[in-house]
C-alpha positions as CSV (number, residue, x, y, z in Angstrom):
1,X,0.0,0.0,0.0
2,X,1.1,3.8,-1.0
3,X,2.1,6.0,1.5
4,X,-0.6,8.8,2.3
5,X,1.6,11.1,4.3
6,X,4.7,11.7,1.8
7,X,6.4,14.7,4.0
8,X,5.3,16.2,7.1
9,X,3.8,18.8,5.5
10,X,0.6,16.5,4.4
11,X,-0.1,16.1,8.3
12,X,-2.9,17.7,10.3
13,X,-1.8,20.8,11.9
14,X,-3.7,20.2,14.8
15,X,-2.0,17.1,16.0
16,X,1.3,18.7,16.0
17,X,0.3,21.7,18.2
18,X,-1.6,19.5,20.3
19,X,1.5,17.1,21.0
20,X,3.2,20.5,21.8
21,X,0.8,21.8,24.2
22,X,0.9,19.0,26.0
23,X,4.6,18.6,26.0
24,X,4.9,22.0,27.1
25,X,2.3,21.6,30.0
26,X,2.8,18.1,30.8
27,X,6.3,16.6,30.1
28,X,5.7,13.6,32.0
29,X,2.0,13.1,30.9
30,X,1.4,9.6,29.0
31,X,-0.9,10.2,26.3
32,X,-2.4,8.6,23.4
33,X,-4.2,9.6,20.2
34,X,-6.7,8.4,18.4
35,X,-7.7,8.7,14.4
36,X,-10.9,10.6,13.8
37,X,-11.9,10.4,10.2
38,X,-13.7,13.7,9.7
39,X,-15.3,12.9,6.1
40,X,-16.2,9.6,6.6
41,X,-14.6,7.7,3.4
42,X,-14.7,4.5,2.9
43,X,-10.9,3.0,2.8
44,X,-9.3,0.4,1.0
45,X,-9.2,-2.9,2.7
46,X,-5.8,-3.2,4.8
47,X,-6.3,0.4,5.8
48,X,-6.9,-0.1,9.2
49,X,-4.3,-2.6,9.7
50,X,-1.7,-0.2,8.4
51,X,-2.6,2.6,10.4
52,X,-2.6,0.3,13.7
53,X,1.0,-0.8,12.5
């Protein structure tokens, strides 16, 4: 299966400020993210698997 993310760039925004607040607020916090699919496509079969790899 292709890549989706091919540079940082093509990442959500939010995430990455998020893991800085919390960094910056929390250092020692353990914390753990979950995918929210905001337009609700359907995805090619393995999909999941790879994103739980």
């Amino acid at each position: 299966m292709e890549q989706i993310i091919q540079h940082f760039t093509d990442d959500d925004l939010y995430k990455f400020t998020m893991c800085c607040a919390v960094i910056d607020n929390f250092p020692r916090a353990q914390v753990k993210y979950r995918f929210k699919d905001r337009d609700n496509l359907v995805y090619p079969k393995g999909f999941a698997d790879e994103l739980n790899h």
